[in-house]
C-alpha positions as CSV (number, residue, x, y, z in Angstrom):
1,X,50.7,66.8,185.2
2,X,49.4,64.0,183.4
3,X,45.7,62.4,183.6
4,X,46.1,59.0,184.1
5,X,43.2,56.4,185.6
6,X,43.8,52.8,186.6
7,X,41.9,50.0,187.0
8,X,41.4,45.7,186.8
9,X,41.8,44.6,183.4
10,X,38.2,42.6,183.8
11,X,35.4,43.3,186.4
12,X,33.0,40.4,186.8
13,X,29.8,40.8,188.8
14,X,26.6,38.7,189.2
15,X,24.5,36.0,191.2
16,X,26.0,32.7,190.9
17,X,29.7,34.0,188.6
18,X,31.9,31.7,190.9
19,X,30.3,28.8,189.1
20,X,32.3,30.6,185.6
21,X,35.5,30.9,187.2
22,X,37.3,28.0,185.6
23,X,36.1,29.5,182.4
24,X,36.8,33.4,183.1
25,X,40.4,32.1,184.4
26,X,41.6,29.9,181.5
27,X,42.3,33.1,179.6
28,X,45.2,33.8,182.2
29,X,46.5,30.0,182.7
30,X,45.9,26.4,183.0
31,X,47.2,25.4,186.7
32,X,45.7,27.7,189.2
33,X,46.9,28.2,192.9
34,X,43.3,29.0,194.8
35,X,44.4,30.8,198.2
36,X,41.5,31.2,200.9
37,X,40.8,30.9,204.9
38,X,39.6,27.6,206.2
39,X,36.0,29.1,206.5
40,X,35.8,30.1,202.9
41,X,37.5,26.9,201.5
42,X,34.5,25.3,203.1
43,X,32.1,27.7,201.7
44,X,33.7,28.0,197.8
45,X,36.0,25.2,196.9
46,X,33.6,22.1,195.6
47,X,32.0,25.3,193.6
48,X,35.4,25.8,192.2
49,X,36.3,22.4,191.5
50,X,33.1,21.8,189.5
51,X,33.8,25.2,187.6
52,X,37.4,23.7,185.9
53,X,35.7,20.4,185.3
54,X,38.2,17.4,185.0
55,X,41.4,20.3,185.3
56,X,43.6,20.2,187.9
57,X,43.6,22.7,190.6
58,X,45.9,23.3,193.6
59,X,44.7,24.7,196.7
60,X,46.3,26.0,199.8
61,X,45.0,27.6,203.2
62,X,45.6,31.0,203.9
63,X,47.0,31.2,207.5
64,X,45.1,34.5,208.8
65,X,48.0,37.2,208.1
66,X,49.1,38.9,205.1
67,X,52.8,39.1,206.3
68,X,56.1,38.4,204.6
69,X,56.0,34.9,206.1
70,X,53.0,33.8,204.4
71,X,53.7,35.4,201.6
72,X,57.1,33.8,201.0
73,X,55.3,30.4,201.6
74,X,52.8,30.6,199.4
75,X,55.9,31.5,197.1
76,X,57.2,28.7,197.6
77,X,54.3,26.6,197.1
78,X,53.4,28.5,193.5
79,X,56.6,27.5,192.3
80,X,56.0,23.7,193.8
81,X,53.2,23.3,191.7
82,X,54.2,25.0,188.6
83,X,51.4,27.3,189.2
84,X,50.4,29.8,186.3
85,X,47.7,31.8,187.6
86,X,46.7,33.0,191.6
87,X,43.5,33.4,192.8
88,X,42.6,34.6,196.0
89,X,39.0,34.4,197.6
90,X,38.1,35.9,200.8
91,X,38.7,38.9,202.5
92,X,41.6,41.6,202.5
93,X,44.0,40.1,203.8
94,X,43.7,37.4,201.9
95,X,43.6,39.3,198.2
96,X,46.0,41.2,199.4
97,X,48.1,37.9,200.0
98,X,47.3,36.6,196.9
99,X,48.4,39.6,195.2
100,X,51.5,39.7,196.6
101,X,52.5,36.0,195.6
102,X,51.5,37.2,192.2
103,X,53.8,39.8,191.5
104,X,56.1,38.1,193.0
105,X,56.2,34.9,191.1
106,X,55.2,37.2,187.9
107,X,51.7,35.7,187.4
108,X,48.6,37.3,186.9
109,X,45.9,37.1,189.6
110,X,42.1,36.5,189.8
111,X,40.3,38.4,192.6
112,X,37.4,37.3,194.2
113,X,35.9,38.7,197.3
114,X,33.4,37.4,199.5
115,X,32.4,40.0,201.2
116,X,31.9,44.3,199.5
117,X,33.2,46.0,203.0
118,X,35.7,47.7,201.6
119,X,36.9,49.1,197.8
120,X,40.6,47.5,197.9
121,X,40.1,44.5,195.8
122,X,40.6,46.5,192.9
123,X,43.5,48.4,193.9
124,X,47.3,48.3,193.1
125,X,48.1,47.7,196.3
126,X,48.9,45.2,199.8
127,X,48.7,45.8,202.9
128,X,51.5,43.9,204.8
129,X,51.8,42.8,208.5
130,X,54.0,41.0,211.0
131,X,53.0,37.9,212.3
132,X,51.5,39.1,214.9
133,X,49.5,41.4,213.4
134,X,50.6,44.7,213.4
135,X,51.2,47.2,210.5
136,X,54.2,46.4,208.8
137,X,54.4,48.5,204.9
138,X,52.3,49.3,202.1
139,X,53.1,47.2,199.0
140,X,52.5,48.9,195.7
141,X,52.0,47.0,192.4
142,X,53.0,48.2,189.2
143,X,49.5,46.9,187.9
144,X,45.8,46.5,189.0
145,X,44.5,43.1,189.1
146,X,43.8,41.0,186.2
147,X,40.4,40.2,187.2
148,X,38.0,41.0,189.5
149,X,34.8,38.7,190.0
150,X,32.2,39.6,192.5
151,X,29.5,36.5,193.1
152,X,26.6,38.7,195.1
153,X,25.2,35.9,196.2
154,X,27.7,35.0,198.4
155,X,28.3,38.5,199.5
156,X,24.5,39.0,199.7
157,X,24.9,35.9,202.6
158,X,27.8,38.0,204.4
159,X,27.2,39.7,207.5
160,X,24.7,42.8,207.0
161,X,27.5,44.9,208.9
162,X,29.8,44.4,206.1
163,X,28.4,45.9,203.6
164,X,27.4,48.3,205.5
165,X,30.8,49.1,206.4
166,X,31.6,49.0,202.4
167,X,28.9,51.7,201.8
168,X,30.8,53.7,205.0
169,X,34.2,53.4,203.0
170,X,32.3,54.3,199.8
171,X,30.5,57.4,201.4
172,X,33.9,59.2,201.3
173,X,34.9,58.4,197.4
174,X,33.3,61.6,196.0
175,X,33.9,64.0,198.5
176,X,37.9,63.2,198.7
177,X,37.9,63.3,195.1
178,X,36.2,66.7,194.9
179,X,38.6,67.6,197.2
180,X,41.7,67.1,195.5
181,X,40.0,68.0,192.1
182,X,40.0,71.2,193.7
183,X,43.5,71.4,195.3
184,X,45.2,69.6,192.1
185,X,47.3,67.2,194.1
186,X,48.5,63.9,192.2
187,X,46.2,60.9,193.1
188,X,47.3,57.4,193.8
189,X,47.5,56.6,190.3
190,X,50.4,58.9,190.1
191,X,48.8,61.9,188.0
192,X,46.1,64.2,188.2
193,X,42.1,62.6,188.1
194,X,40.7,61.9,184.7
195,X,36.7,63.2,184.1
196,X,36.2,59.2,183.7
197,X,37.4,58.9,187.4
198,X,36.0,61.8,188.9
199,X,32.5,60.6,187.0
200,X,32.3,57.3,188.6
201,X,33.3,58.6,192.3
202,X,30.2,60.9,191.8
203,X,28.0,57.5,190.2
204,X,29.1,56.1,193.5
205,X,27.5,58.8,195.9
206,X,24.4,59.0,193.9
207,X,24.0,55.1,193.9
208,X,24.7,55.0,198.0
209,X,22.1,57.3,198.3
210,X,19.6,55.7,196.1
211,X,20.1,52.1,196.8
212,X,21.8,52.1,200.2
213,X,18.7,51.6,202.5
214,X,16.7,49.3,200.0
215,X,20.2,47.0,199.6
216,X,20.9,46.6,203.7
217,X,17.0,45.6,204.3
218,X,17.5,43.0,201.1
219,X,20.7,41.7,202.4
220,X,19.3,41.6,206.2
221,X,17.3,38.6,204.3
222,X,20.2,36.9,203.2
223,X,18.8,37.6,199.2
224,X,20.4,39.7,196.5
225,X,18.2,42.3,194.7
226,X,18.9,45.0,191.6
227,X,19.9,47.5,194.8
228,X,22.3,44.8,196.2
229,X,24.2,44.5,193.1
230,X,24.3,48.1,192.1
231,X,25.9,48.6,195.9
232,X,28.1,45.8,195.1
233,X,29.6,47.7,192.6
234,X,29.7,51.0,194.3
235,X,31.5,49.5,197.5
236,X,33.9,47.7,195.4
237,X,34.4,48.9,191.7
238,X,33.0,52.6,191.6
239,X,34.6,53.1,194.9
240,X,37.7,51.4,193.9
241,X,38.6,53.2,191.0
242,X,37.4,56.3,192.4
243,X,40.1,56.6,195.4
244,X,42.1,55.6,193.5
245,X,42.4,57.5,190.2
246,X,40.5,60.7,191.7
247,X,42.8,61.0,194.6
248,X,42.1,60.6,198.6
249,X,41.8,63.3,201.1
250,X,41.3,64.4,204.4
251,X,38.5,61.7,205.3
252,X,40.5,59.0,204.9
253,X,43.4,60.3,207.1
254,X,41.1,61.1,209.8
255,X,40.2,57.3,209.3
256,X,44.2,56.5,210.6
257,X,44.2,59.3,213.2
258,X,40.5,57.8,214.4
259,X,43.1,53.8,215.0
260,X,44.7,55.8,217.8
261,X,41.5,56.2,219.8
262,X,41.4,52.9,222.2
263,X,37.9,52.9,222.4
264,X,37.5,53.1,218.1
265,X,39.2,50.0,218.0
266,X,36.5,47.2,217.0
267,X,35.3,49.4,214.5
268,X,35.4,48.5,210.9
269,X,37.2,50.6,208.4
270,X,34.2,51.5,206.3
271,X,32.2,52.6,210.1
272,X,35.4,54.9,211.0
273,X,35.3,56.3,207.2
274,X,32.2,57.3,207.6
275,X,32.7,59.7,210.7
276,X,35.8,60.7,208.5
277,X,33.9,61.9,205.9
278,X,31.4,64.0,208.1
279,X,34.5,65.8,210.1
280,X,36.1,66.3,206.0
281,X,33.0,68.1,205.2
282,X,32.8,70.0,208.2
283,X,36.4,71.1,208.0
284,X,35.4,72.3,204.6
285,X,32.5,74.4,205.3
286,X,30.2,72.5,203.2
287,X,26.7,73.6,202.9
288,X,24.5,72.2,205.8
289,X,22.6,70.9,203.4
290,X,24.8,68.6,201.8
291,X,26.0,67.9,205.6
292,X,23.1,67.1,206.6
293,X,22.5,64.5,203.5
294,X,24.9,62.8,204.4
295,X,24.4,62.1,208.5
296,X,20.8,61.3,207.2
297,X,21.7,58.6,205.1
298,X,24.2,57.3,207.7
299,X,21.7,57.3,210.1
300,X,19.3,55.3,207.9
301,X,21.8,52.8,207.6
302,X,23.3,52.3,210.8
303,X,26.9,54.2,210.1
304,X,28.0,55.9,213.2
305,X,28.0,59.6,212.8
306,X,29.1,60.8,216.1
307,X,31.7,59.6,218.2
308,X,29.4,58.3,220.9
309,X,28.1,55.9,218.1
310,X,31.7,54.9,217.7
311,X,31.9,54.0,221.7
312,X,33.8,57.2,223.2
313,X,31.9,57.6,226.3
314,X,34.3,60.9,227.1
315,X,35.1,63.6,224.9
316,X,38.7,63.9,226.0
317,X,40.0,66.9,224.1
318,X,43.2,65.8,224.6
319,X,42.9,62.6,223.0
320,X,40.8,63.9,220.4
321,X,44.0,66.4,219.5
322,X,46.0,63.3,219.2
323,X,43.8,61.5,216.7
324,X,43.8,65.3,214.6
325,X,48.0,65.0,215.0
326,X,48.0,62.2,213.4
327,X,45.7,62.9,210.7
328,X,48.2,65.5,209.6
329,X,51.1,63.8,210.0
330,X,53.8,64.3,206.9
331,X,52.5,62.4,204.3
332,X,49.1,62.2,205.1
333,X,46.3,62.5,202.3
334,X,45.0,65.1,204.3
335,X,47.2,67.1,202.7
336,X,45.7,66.6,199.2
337,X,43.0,69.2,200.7
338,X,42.9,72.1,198.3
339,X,44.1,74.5,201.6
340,X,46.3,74.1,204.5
341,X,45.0,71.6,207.4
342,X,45.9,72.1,211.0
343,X,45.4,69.3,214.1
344,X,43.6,72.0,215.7
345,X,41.1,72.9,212.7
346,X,40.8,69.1,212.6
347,X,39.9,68.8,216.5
348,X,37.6,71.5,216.0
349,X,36.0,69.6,212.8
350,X,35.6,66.6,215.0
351,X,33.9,68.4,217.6
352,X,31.2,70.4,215.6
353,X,30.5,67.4,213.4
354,X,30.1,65.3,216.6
355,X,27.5,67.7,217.3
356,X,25.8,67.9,214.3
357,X,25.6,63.8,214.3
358,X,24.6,63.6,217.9
């Protein structure tokens, strides 16, 4: 098998870079489409403006829902305005959006989040809905994006439980990849893990655990320190090219088994991760020490690490069995674990690292 690694063509991180987009973006075209939510048109777009100086620049709402609908619009509108370039600020849904339009319409496209809650602005990939919401596909690209530009001080102003949630998504990088360094399983990049990938998932435990705490107090004050912008990077670049070119595992699918729990539901990705990644190491057998690590530093953060954090008020065992069925569902990255994975040695994970976190 092949060692391949993927990645943005250009990652751009620092106070205040939204105020250089007109100039990072003129490498890629000269009529951008900007695509964001009503909030963070607000929040970016006389910023924008001012960056391309006396250029023209189309904007256009995003309506809430990254589904074939909006997609095709937006289409449609890209074409209307002889756009050459996308960009897409805001959260997933909205990158993904403007991905999608993208490849579509054959352009490239500039990234740029506002918040670092989870590691998929980076990726290859969309996540597509229905109108109304619910899971439609996965949409692979043949490419990463163009560009990626992170302004920290407008994801230092987020929400503290965002990037909290990014550092929960980010917790699992190293430990999946470990994983499926061991079993040898293909990664999402389609080969096996470079030591470049592997290298940077590991950079992006060490860096959780050495600026995690220091970043959420800085960003609890609405300011952006050194810590804030080396999580920044872990959550969204480190993290990023680490699940992806190093390869997912059984945290991640406990993750999707965790959507079927009711009570799980207002949870943010990065917050059900987290409890992933405890049951992965668990189901494993890792040392207590390294167990222990990590339900420390979740702890000091505010990740949940047992499932009464995550508001089950019963342990059902027969609703916990379903949540481990579907982690192992065919096709599930739980299978990149390097030795067969049963729903019951998954309820039993659950239970002991419930446990252990409690």
């Amino acid at each position: 098998m092949d060692k391949i690694i993927i990645s943005p063509s250009k990652y751009i991180q620092g106070e205040g870079a939204l105020h250089n987009i007109g100039q990072y973006v003129s490498t890629y075209g000269k009529q951008p489409l900007v695509i964001a939510d009503d909030f963070v048109m607000g929040l970016t777009q006389a910023t924008v403006e001012a960056s391309f100086n006396d250029q023209a620049v189309d904007f256009d709402v995003f309506n809430g829902e990254c589904s074939r609908d909006e997609i095709n619009r937006l289409i449609d509108k890209t074409g209307s305005v002889n756009a050459d370039v996308i960009i897409g600020i805001g959260g997933g849904k909205t990158l993904d959006t403007a991905k999608a339009v993208a490849f579509y319409s054959k352009l490239p496209v500039v990234i740029v989040p506002t918040i670092a809650s989870t590691d998929a602005p980076t990726s290859a990939l969309a996540v597509i809905y229905t109108p109304e919401g619910e899971f439609s596909e996965y949409l692979m690209f043949p490419s990463n994006p163009n560009m990626v530009i992170m302004d920290t001080a407008i994801i230092a102003a987020a929400p503290v439980r965002l990037i909290v949630a990014g550092m929960g998504d980010a917790l699992s990088t190293w430990f999946e990849a470990r994983a499926n360094m061991h079993s040898g399983k293909a990664t999402m990049a389609g080969g096996a893990p470079t030591r470049a990938a592997q290298a940077l998932a590991k950079l992006c435990f060490e860096t959780l655990l050495a600026d995690g705490l220091k970043a959420k107090v800085a960003v609890e004050n609405k300011v952006s320190t050194k810590a804030v912008e080396n999580i920044i990077e872990a959550n969204t670049y480190l993290s990023g090219l680490g699940f992806e070119s190093s390869g997912l595992a059984a945290a991640h699918a406990i993750h999707n088994g965790l959507t079927k729990l009711e009570e799980c539901h207002h949870l943010l990705h990065g917050e059900k991760v987290a409890f992933g990644t405890l049951t992965q190491l668990v189901l494993e057998n890792a040392p207590l020490e390294e167990i222990t690590q990590v339900i420390d530093f979740c702890k000091s953060i505010g990740l949940p690490t047992n499932l009464t954090d995550m508001g089950v008020k019963e342990i059902n065992r027969d609703k916990l069995l379903s949540v481990a069925e579907a982690s192992c569902a065919d096709g599930e990255t739980i299978h990149n674990m390097p030795f067969p994975v049963s729903a019951q040695a998954v309820l039993s994970a659950m239970l002991t690292a419930h446990q252990l976190g409690s």
